[in-house]
C-alpha positions in Angstrom: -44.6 114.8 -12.4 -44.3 112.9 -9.0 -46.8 110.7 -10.1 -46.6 108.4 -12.8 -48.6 106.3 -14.9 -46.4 103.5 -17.1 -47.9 102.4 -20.5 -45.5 99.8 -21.7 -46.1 99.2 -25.2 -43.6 96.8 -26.9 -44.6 95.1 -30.4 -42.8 92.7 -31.6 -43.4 91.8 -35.6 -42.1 88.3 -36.9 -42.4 87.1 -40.3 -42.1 83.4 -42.2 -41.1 83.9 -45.6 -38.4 82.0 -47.6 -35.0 83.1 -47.4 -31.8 82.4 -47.1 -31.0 84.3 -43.9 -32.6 83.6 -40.7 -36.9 83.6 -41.7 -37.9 84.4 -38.1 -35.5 87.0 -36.6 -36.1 90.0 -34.8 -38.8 92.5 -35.1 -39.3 95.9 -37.3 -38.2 99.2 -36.7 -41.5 100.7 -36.5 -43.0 99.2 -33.8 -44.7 101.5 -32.0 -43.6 102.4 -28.1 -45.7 104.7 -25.7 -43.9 104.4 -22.7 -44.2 106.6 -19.6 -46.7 109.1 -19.5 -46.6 112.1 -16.6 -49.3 113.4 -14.7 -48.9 116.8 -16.0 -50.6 119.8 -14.6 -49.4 122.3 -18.0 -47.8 121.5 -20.8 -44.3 120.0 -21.5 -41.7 118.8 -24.1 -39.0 116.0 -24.2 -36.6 114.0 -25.4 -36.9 110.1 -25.0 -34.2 107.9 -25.9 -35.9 104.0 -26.2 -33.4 100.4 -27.0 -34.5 97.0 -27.0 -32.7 94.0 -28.0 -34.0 90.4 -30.0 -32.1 87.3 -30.2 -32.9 84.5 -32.5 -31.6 81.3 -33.7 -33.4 78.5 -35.6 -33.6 75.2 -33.7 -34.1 73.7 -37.4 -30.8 75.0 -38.0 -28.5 76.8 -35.2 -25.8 78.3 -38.1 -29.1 80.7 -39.2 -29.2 83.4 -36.2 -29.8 87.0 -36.0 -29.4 89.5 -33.2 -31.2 92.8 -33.4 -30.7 96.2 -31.8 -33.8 98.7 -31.9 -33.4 102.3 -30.5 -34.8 105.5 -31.2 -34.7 109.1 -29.8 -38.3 110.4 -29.6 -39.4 114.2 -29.5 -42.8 113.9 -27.4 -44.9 116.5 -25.4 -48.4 117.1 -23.8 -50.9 120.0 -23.6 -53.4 120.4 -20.9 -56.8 121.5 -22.0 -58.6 122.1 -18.7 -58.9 119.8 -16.3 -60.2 116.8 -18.1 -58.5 116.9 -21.4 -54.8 115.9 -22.3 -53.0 115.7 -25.8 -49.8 114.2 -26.5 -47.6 113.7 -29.5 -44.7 111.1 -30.3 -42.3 112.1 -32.9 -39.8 108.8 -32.7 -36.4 108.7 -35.1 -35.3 105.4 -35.5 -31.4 103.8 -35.5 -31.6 99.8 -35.9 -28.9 97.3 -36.2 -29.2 94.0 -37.2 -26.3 91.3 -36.9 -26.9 87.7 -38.0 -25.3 84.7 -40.2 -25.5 86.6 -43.4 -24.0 89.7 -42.1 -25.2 93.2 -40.6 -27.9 95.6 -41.5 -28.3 99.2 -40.3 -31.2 101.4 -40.9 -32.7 105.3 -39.5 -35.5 107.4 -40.2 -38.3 109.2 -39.0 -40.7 106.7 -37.8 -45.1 106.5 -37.2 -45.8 109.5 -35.9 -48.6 109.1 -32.8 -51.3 111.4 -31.6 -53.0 110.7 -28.4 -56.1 112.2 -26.1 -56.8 111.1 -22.8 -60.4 112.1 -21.0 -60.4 112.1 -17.3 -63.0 110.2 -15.7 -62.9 111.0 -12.5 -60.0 112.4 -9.9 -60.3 112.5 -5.5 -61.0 116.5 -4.5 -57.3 119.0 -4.5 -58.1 119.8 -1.1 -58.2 116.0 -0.2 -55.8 115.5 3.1 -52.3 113.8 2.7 -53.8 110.7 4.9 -56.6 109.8 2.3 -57.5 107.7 0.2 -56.4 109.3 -3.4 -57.9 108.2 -6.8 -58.3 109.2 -10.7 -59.1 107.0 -13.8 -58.6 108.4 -17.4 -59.7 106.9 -20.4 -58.8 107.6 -24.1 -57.4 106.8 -27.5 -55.3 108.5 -30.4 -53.5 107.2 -33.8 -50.7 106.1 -35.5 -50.2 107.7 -39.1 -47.6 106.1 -41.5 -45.0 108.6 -41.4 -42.0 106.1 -41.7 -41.4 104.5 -44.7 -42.5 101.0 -45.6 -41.2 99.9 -48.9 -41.0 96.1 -49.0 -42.2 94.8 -52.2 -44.7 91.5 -50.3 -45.6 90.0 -53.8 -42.1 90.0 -54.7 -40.8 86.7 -54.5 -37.2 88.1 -53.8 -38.4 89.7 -50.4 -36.5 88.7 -47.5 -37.2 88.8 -43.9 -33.9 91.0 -43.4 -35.9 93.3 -46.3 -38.8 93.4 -43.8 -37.2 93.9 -40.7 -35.7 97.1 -42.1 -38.3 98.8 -42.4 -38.6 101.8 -40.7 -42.8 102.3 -40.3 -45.6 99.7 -40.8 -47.4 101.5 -44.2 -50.5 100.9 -41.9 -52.9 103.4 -40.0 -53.5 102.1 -36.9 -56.0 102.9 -33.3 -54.9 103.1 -29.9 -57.9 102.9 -26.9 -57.0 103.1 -23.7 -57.2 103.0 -19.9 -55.9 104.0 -16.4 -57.1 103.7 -12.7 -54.6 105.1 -10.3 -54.8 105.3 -6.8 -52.4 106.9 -3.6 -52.4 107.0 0.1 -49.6 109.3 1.2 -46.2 108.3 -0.5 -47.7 105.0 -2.1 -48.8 104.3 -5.5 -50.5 102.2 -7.6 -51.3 102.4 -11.4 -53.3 99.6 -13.4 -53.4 100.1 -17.0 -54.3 98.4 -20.0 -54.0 99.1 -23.4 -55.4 97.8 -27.0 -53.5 98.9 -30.4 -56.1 98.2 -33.8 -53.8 97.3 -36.8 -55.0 97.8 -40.3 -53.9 96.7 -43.5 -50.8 98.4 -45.5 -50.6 99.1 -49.1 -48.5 95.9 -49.6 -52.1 94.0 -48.3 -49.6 93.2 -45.3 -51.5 93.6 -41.9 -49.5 93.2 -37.9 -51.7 91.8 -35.2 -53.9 93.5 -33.1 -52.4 93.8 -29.3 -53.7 94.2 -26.1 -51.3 95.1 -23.0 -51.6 95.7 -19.6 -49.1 96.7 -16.9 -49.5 96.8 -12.9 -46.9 99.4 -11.4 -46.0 100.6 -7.6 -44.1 103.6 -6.7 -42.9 105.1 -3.7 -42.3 109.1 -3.6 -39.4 110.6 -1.4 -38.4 113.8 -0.9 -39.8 116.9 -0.7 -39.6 121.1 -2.4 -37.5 121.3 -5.4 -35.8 117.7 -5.5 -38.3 114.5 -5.4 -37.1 111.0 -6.4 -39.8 107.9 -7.3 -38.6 104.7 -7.4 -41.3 102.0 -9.3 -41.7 98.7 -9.9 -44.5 96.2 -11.4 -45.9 93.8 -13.6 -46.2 93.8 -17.8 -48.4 92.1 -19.8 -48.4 91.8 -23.8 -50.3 89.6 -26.1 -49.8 90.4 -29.7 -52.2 88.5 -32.6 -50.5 87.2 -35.3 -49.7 89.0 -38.3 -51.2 88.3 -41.9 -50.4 88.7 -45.5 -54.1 88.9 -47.8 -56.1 86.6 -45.9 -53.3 83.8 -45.0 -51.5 84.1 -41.5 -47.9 84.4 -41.2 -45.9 82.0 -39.4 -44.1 82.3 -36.4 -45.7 85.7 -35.5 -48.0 86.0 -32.5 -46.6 86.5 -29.1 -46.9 86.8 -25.5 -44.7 88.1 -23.0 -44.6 89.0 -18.8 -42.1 91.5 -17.7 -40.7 92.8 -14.7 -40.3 96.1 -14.8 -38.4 98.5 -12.5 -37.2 102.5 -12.8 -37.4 106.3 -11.2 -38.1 108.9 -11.5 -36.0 112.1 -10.5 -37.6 115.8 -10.6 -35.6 118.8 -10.5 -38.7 121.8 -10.1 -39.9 121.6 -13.8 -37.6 119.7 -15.4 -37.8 115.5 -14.6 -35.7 113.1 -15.6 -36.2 108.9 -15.8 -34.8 105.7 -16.8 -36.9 102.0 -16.7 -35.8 98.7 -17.5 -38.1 96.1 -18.2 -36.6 92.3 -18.2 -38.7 88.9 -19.4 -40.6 86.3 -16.8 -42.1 84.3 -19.1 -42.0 84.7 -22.8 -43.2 83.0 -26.3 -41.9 84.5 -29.7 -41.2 82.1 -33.0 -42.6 78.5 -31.1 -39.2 79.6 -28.8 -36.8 80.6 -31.1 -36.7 84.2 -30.5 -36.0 86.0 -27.3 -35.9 89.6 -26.1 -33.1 89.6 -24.2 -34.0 93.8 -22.6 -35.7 97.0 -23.0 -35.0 100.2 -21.9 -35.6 103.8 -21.9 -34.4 107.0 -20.7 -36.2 110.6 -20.8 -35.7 114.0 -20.2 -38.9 116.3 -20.0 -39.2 120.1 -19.4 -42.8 121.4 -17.9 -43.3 125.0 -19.8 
């Protein structure tokens, strides 16, 4: 797992409906995150252990705010079929915590689970010498199911955004396609690649935007035998349509966001550990009003 390829997927799901709390804060619990993938030669199982954090207050009104915690330990592994085929799960459990003018809101469950396979296009010869030029694309695309539970009544008048945002899935079966090109000469890195999630409506007629990402990552490997150590750093990119209720847009969702992102990775024979921080350049939630202030994860991952 010496080399690896970072698919940052961060959604972040606002809502403009009528309330009496804050109408634009935070983002729901079942956002779907990808995260870091190994190169994997066999199979392998892991924990991950995700957190993110939103702030928002209303420029219409500072004394409506709302800061919101997101974490969630995540059961995920791959299997190698051959040389050209990978499948992964993602099994996330979720553990939010919302804090704003009209008090605090917790909420777990089991979230959307995700299956993923990944086709490899092309890959530089084994026997290629530790001086050359090394490459290796893959291309692929799996799907979310609606696991978690979405229970927000949307044609209820009564509904609040607080009754949105704790929701643990999104109701909605949803389409992942994507992409890597990866090269390395020697102990340097470099991974392009670029992502594009398909939403589709819920049962509550309530559909999140599409999203397209892309991330642009450099690592360095050290060390050598049993113990190897890969500091990365790089680019992310995310550009998330706005959401829609029926046919009428929501307000205040749609988003963009560039991140720095920075991490390593640590690999003890089969068993590798991480951590990654990613922390915003530029960002636009809610016309302003909504930050993300971090996100981070940690994982530990056996190779059987």
């Amino acid at each position: 797992m010496s080399k690896q390829v970072f698919l940052f997927f961060v959604s972040v799901c606002l809502f403009g409906f009528s309330a009496e709390a804050c109408p634009i804060c935070g983002c729901g619990g079942g956002n779907l995150y990808v995260g870091l993938l190994p190169d994997f030669k066999y199979q392998f199982i892991g924990l991950r252990f995700h957190a993110s954090q939103y702030h928002t207050q209303l420029v219409s009104d500072p004394s409506q705010f709302s800061t919101n915690d997101y974490s969630s330990i995540e059961l995920w592994g791959g299997l190698r079929l051959g040389k050209k085929f990978q499948l992964l799960a993602f099994v996330p459990y979720y553990m939010n915590k919302q804090v704003g003018d009209d008090g605090a809101t917790y909420t777990h469950g089991l979230g959307d689970i995700t299956v993923m396979g990944q086709y490899q296009v092309f890959k530089s010869p084994d026997h290629s010498s530790a001086r050359s030029l090394k490459q290796q694309m893959w291309m692929g695309g799996g799907i979310k199911l609606p696991t978690g539970p979405f229970n927000a009544n949307m044609l209820d008048s009564n509904t609040t955004v607080a009754d949105i945002n704790a929701q643990i899935g999104t109701g909605s079966v949803d389409f992942l396609i994507n992409g890597m090109y990866g090269f390395s000469i020697r102990n340097f890195g470099l991974n392009l690649s670029a992502s594009y999630k398909i939403n589709t409506v819920n049962a509550q007629n309530y559909k999140y935007g599409n999203k397209f990402q892309s991330n642009l990552i450099a690592s360095y490997h050290l060390g050598r035998r049993m113990i190897t150590t890969t500091p990365n750093i790089g680019l992310g990119y995310e550009n998330v349509a706005i959401n829609k209720l029926g046919a009428k847009a929501v307000q205040f969702t749609g988003s963009q966001i560039l991140t720095a992102i920075a991490g390593v990775e640590i690999d003890f024979g089969k068993v590798g550990v991480g951590i990654n921080g990613q922390l915003p350049l530029a960002q636009n939630f809610a016309e302003g009003q909504t930050k993300m202030r971090f996100n981070g994860m940690m994982h530990l991952t056996y190779q059987l």
